[in-house]
C-alpha positions, -999 to +999 in steps of 0.1 A: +097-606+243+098-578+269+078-545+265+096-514+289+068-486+309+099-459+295+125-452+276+149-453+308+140-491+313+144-499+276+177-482+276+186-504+308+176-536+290+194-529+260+227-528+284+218-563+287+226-576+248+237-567+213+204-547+200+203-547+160+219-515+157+248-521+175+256-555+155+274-532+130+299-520+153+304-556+173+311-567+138+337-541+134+318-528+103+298-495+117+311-462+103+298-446+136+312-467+160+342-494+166+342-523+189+364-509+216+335-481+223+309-506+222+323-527+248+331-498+266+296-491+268+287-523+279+312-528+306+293-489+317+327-472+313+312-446+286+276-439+290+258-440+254+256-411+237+221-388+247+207-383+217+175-363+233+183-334+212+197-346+182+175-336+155+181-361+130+170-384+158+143-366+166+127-363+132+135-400+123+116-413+154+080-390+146+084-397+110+081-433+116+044-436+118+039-418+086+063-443+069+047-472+077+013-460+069+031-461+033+045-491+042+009-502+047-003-483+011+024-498-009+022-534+003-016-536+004-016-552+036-017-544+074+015-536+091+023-546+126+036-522+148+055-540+178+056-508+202+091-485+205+101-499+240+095-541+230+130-560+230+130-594+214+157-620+223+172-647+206+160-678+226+196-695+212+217-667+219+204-647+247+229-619+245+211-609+210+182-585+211+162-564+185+136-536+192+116-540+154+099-513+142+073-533+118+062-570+112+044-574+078+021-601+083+029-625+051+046-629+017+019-616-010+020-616-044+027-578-037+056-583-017+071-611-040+069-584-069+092-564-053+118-586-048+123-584-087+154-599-100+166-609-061+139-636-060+122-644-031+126-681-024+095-703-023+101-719+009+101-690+030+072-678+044+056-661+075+061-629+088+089-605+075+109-577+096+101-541+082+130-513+094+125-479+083+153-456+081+159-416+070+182-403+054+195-372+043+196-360+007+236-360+010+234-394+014+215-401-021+246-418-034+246-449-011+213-458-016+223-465-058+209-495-081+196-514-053+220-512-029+220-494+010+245-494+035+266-524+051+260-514+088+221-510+079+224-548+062+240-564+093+210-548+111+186-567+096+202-600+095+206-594+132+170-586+133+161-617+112+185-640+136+167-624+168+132-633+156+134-660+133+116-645+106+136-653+069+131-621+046+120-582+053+116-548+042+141-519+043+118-486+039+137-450+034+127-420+028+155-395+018+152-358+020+121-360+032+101-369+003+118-397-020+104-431-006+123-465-013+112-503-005+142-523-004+136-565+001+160-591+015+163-622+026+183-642+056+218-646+047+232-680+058+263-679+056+265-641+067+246-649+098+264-679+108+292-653+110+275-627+128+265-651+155+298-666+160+317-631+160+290-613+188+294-643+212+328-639+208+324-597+213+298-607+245+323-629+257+348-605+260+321-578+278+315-611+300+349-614+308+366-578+307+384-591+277+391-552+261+395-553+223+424-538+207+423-502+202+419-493+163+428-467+143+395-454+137+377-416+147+349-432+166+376-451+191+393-417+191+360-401+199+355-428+227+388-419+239+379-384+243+347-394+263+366-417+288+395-393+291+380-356+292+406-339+315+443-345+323+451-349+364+488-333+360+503-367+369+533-379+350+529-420+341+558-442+326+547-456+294+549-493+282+579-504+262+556-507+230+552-473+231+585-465+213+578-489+182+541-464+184+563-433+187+586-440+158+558-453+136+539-423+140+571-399+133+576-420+102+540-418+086+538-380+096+569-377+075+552-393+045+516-373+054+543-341+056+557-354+020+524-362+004+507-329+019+534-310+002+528-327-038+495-323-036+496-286-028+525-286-058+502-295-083+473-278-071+495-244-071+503-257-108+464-260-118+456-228-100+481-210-121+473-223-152+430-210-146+443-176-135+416-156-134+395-179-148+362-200-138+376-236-149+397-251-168+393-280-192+416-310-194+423-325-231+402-357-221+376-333-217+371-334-177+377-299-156+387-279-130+366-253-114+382-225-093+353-206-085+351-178-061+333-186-026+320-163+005+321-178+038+299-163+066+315-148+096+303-170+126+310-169+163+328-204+174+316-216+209+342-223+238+357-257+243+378-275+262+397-304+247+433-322+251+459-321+221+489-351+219+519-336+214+556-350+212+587-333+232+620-347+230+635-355+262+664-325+273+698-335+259 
């Protein structure tokens, strides 16, 4: 365990591993962030994103306190807080680290009661991980009938790997007044992957081993950080790059083909309302086609580069 005097050192150290909320992305399973940006982070080709400003950030971090108080209220016991800037490493695996922001001491009879119908096992004991998370009302719909978001799980399991500790707490609050406990337990078999796919992601950090560029928008945001500006030079592209070329012309001829029917039948829906509000299908589900005002706003100056094809002269 290693406690940081800043936020500058704790952001050095955590160059140094996996932290818990990167597992996501080595895993390939982060909707914020792919592989290929992570290891470009970690081989210092893209510095991490500053997130000094960002609100949601912001907010999250002072409203921490507050939630574990509740935490504390709804457990009935003391909660542990471990300190912002204290890494935890994985004696076994070095390369994994966790900052935590709770420990609750023990398993009560409290705690056990809300594991509900996902029983708690008997033989774990100990100390559990508490994360706290959140969350904007928009996002109401993925916290549903027990159930919160994948990249948020393999946090946690990442967490419980790091430390040891076999079950935890997952405490949201959403829109800034609707709080949720959620319980879990280690995952064997889940974490027996996790391990075995990060040492295989800090491997290739290790060795300059680049993963495969994906077709998701956070590689092509990474993309856009690592290549801001064009130089004017001219380069010779590898001979993949035509199989790339004519793949993409084909699939923006099906996009082109599938744009065009979808505006077809909305054209034939938005002349059957007319005038209309909405209009009701026979099974009883509608259309609305209500009118909207959008305000006039001023859109900042940026600079950006745009991939485009040209035929070569005839």
């Amino acid at each position: 365990m290693t406690k940081s005097q800043s936020e500058q050192m704790w952001l050095a150290k955590r160059k140094q591993g996996i932290g818990a909320s990167e597992a996501a992305a080595a895993l390939g399973l982060s909707p914020w962030k792919s592989r290929w940006w992570l290891y470009k982070e970690k081989r210092g080709e893209i510095e991490p994103e500053d997130i000094s400003d960002n609100q949601r950030v912001y907010w999250g971090s002072h409203l921490e306190a507050p939630i574990r108080a509740r935490c504390k209220q709804e457990l009935q016991q003391k909660i542990d807080n471990p300190g912002k800037y204290k890494i935890q490493q994985s004696p076994q695996h070095p390369h994994m680290i966790c900052t935590l922001d709770g420990v609750i001491p023990e398993i009560t009879d409290e705690v056990r009661r809300r594991f509900a119908e996902s029983e708690v096992p008997d033989d774990i004991d100990g100390p559990g991980v508490l994360e706290i998370k959140t969350a904007g009302d928009m996002t109401r719909q993925n916290w549903q009938d027990d159930r919160w978001p994948l990249h948020y799980q393999c946090q946690v399991q990442h967490q419980m790997e790091v430390t040891g500790y076999g079950w935890g707490m997952l405490a949201v609050l959403i829109g800034g007044w609707d709080f949720s406990l959620f319980p879990f337990v280690r995952h064997a078999a889940f974490c027996d992957m996790m391990v075995a796919r990060e040492a295989e992601f800090w491997r290739q950090v290790q060795d300059g081993d680049e993963p495969p560029v994906d077709g998701s928008n956070a590689t092509k945001e990474a993309l856009k950080l690592l290549h801001p500006d064009d130089n004017g030079e001219e380069i010779e592209l590898p001979a993949e790059a035509i199989e790339w070329h004519h793949a993409l012309a084909a699939v923006k001829a099906d996009r082109k083909k599938i744009d065009e029917d979808i505006r077809y039948y909305e054209n034939q829906l938005r002349a059957a309302i007319g005038d209309a509000s909405a209009g009701v299908l026979p099974t009883g589900d509608r259309y609305t086609l209500r009118s909207q005002t959008r305000k006039e706003h001023v859109v900042k100056a940026s600079t950006f580069r745009v991939l485009r094809f040209k035929g070569a002269k005839k």
